[in-house]
N, C-alpha and C positions, 0 to 999 in steps of 0.2 A: 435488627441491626440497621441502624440507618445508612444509608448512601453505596447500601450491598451491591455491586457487579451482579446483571442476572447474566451474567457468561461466567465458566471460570477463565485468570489468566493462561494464556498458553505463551511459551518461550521457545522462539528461531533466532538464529543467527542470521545476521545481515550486516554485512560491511559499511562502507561508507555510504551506500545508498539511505540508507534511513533518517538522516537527516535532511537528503533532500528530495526523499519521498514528501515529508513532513513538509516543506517547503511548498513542494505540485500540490499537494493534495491543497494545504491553504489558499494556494492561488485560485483553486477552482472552487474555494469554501466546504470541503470538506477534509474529511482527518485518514489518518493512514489509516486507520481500523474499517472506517467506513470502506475505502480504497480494496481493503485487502478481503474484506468480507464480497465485494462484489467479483474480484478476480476468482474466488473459490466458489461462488454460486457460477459461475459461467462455466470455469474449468469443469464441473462436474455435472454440466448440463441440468443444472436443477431449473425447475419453471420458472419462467421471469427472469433466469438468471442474464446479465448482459456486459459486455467488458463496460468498464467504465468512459467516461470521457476523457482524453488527457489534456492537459495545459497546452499554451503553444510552448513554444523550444523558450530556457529559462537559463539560468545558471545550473540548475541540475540536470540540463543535457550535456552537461561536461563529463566523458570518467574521469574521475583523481584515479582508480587503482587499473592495474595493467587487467588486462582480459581473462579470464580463468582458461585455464588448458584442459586437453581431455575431449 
Protein backbone atom coordinates (compact mmCIF):
# COMPACT_ATOMS: atom_id res chain seq x y z
CA UNK A 1 0.00 0.00 0.00
CA UNK A 2 1.54 2.99 -0.84
CA UNK A 3 2.07 6.11 1.31
CA UNK A 4 1.26 3.52 4.43
CA UNK A 5 1.92 5.31 8.06
CA UNK A 6 4.73 3.23 9.63
CA UNK A 7 3.12 4.26 13.08
CA UNK A 8 -0.48 3.37 13.73
CA UNK A 9 -2.98 6.51 14.32
CA UNK A 10 -3.46 7.12 17.96
CA UNK A 11 -6.49 9.43 19.18
CA UNK A 12 -6.24 12.22 22.54
CA UNK A 13 -8.22 14.82 23.18
CA UNK A 14 -6.94 18.43 23.19
CA UNK A 15 -8.78 21.55 23.33
CA UNK A 16 -8.21 24.57 21.98
CA UNK A 17 -4.45 24.08 22.20
CA UNK A 18 -4.03 22.09 19.12
CA UNK A 19 -4.35 24.39 16.70
CA UNK A 20 -1.97 26.48 18.13
CA UNK A 21 0.32 23.78 19.00
CA UNK A 22 0.32 23.48 15.11
CA UNK A 23 0.96 27.21 14.84
CA UNK A 24 4.53 26.88 17.57
CA UNK A 25 5.46 23.96 16.18
CA UNK A 26 5.55 25.68 12.45
CA UNK A 27 7.24 28.62 13.65
CA UNK A 28 10.15 26.66 14.81
CA UNK A 29 9.59 24.28 11.43
CA UNK A 30 8.40 21.36 12.79
CA UNK A 31 4.95 19.52 13.23
CA UNK A 32 2.91 18.67 16.45
CA UNK A 33 3.80 14.96 15.81
CA UNK A 34 7.26 15.61 15.75
CA UNK A 35 6.60 18.15 18.94
CA UNK A 36 4.75 15.38 20.77
CA UNK A 37 6.98 12.38 19.96
CA UNK A 38 9.83 14.37 21.69
CA UNK A 39 7.78 15.39 24.91
CA UNK A 40 7.03 11.36 25.38
CA UNK A 41 10.79 10.36 24.61
CA UNK A 42 11.83 12.85 27.49
CA UNK A 43 8.86 12.22 29.73
CA UNK A 44 9.78 8.58 29.97
CA UNK A 45 13.54 9.12 30.05
CA UNK A 46 14.14 7.19 26.96
CA UNK A 47 18.02 7.70 25.52
CA UNK A 48 18.50 10.78 23.73
CA UNK A 49 15.13 11.57 24.78
CA UNK A 50 15.08 15.80 25.34
CA UNK A 51 12.23 18.47 25.76
CA UNK A 52 11.96 20.11 22.80
CA UNK A 53 12.89 23.80 21.91
CA UNK A 54 9.88 26.17 22.29
CA UNK A 55 9.04 29.33 20.16
CA UNK A 56 9.30 32.63 21.64
CA UNK A 57 5.91 33.87 23.17
CA UNK A 58 3.26 34.01 19.84
CA UNK A 59 -0.39 34.34 19.67
CA UNK A 60 -0.46 30.92 21.07
CA UNK A 61 0.59 32.05 24.44
CA UNK A 62 -2.70 33.37 24.89
CA UNK A 63 -5.35 30.86 26.82
CA UNK A 64 -8.79 31.22 25.00
CA UNK A 65 -10.24 28.62 27.61
CA UNK A 66 -10.48 29.20 31.49
CA UNK A 67 -7.74 26.92 33.52
CA UNK A 68 -8.83 23.32 34.24
CA UNK A 69 -9.66 22.70 38.13
CA UNK A 70 -8.68 19.92 40.24
Amino acid sequence: MPNAPKTPARQIRIGEDWDDLDDAAKAMGTTRAAVIRELIRWYMRKPGGKLPERPASGPWSVDKEPPLEG
